[in-house]
N, C-alpha and C positions, 0 to 999 in steps of 0.2 A: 496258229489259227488257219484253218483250209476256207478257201473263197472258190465258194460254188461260182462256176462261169454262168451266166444265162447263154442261151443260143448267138447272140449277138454277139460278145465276146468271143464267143469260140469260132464265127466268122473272122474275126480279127486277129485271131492266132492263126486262124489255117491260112490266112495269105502272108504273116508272116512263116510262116514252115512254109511255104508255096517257095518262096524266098529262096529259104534255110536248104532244101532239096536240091533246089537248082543249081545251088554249087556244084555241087558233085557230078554233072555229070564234066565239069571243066575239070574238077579236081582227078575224076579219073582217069582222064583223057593224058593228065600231066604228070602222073606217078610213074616214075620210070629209073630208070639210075642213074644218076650224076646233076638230077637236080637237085636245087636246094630246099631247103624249108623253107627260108623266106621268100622265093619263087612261089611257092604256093599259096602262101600266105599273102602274098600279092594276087594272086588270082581272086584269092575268094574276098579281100578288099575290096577290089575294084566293081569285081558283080555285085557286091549287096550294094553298094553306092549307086551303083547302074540302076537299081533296083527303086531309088529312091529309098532305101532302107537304111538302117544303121548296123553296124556289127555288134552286137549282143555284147562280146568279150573285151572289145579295145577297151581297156582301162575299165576294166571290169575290178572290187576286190582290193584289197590291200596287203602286200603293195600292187599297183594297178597294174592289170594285165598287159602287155606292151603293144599287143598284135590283135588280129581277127580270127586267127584258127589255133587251136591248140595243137602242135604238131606231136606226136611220140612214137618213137623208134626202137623195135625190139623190146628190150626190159625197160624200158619208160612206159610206165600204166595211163596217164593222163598229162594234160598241163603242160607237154612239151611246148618252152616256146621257141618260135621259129629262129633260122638264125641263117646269117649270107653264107659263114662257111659249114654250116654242118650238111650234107649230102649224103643222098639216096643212093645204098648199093644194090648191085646184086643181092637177091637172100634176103632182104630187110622184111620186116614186114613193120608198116605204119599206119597207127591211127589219125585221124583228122576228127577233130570236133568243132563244131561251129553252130553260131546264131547268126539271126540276127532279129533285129525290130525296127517294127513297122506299124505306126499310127499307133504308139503306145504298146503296143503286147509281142510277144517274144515267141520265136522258136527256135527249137537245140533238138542236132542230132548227133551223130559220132558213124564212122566207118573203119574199118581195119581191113587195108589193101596189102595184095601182095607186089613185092617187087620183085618181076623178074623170076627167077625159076629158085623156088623157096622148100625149103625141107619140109618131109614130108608131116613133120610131129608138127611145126608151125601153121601148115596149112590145115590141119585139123582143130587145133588151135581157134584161129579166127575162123570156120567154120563152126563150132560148137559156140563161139561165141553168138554168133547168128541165130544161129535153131536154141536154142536158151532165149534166147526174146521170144521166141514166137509160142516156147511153151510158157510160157511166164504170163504172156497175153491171152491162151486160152481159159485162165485162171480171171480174165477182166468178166463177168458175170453176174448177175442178182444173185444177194444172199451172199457172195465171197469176201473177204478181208485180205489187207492188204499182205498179210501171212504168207495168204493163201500161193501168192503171184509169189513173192521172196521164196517159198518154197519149192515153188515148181524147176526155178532156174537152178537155185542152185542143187537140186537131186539131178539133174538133166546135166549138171554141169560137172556135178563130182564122179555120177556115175560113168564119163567117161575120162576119168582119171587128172583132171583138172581142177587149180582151187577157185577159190571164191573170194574174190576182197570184201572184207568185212568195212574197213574205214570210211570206206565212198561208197557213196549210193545216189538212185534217182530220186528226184523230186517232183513237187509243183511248180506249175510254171503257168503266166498270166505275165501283166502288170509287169512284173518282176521274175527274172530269170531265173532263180530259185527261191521258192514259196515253199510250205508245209501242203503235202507234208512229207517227209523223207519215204522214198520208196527203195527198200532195202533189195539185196537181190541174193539173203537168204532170208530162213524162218521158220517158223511152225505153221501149217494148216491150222484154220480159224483164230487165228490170233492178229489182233491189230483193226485200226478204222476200217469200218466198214465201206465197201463202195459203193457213190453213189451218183446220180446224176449230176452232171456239173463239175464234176473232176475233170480237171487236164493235167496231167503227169509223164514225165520224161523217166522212162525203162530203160537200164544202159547197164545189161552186163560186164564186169568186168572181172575177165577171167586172168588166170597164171597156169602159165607150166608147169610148176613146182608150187612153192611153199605162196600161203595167201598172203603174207606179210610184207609190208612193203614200209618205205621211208621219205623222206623230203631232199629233195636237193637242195645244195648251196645259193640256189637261184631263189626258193622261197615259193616254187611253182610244182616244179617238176616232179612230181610222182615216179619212182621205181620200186620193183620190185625187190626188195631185200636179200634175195637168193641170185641177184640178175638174172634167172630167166625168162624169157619172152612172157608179154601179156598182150591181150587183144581187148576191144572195146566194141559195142554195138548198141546205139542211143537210137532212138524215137521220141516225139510226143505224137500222145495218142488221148485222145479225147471220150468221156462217157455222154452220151444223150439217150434222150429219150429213144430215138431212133433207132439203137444200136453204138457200138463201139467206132472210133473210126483212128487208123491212126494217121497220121498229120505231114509227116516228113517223110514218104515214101517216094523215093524217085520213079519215074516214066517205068522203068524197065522191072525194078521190083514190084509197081504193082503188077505189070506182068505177070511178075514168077510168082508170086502169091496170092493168085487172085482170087483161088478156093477159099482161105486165110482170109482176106478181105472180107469177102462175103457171108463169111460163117459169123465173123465177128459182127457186122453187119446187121445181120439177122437176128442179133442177142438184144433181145426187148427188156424195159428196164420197167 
């Protein structure tokens, strides 16, 4: 079942995404080579606690999540969880995903950083991972379905020579950190629930190098690629209102870069 937010609600989720953002800019400050995942994973602890917040993830799921961030390196697509000896090389490239909650309602984003001086197919990689949300969002409009968005990413995503995970997808998010209804990130044009005010939904491309297939690790968490090569990730929630679109977990410096983006979505009357 999908739970239209009222406006008040959706106050209550944009200060947690207010939250959920402000990690990252500690988190990006600290990506580098030779640190650990659970270094970081202590970082972004510590700030949503600062925060008076909760971590969305710790002990999230069964079996429970162990940590605050989801850490993945290279061919680990999601779910990485952190760990004192696993460390950041040269070349790596890592996503981070993370919530948190605050006065009951939840926010979740995801980023894929580079470490260090990274090959060039990889940096293109998590770049298309990026620009794949933002056409996927131009797709958030009166009259659109949820298709609509799944299909924009992954045409954006295949056409440049990249797959598509089928297994994982975005959702709803409220109350509860995954809610209805699954927001796929491929699809057919016009096909799927319609959108509509009151939606709040977490967009989070997740691309491959190669083959879109992927597996479970022995952990019970951890997401790879079935071919091992590299995958990247790029999470938002983003909100529908009357007023326009807005989305939620954008750090200080993206709204920056996006500010056209912003505005245009902005501007989409419902």
């Amino acid at each position: 079942m999908i739970i239209l937010k009222t406006q008040e609600e959706i106050e209550l989720i944009r200060e947690a995404c207010e939250i959920t953002s402000s990690c990252y800019e500690l988190v990006e400050q600290a990506i580098k080579p030779g640190i650990s995942t659970f270094e970081i994973d202590q970082l972004v602890h510590e700030h949503i606690i600062s925060q008076g917040a909760t971590p969305g993830f710790l002990n999230y799921g069964e079996p429970p999540f162990p940590s605050s961030a989801c850490i993945s390196i290279n061919e680990e697509v999601v779910h990485g969880i952190p760990k004192k000896d696993r460390f950041l090389k040269e070349g790596d490239i890592v996503s981070v995903d993370l919530g948190a909650e605050y006065k009951g309602y939840h926010g979740d984003s995801a980023r894929t950083y580079l470490v260090g001086e990274v090959r060039s197919t990889w940096q293109k990689l998590v770049r298309v991972a990026e620009e794949a949300f933002w056409q996927g969002m131009r797709q958030v409009k009166k009259g659109n379905r949820l298709g609509d968005i799944g299909h924009a990413v992954q045409t954006y995503t295949e056409k440049h020579g990249f797959g598509v995970i089928r297994e994982l997808t975005g959702h709803g998010i409220g109350a509860d950190l995954h809610e209805d209804p699954n927001l796929l990130n491929y699809g057919k044009k016009g096909r799927g629930v319609r959108l509509e005010v009151g939606m709040v939904m977490c967009l989070e491309p997740m691309i491959t190098e190669g083959d879109h297939s992927v597996i479970l690790a022995n952990d019970q968490w951890t997401i790879l690629t079935r071919d091992k090569k590299a995958a990247a990730h790029y999470e938002n929630t983003f909100a529908i209102t009357e007023n326009g679109v807005e989305i939620l977990t954008l750090t200080v410096e993206e709204r920056k870069k996006y500010a056209n983006e912003i505005t245009e979505l902005k501007a989409t009357k419902w």
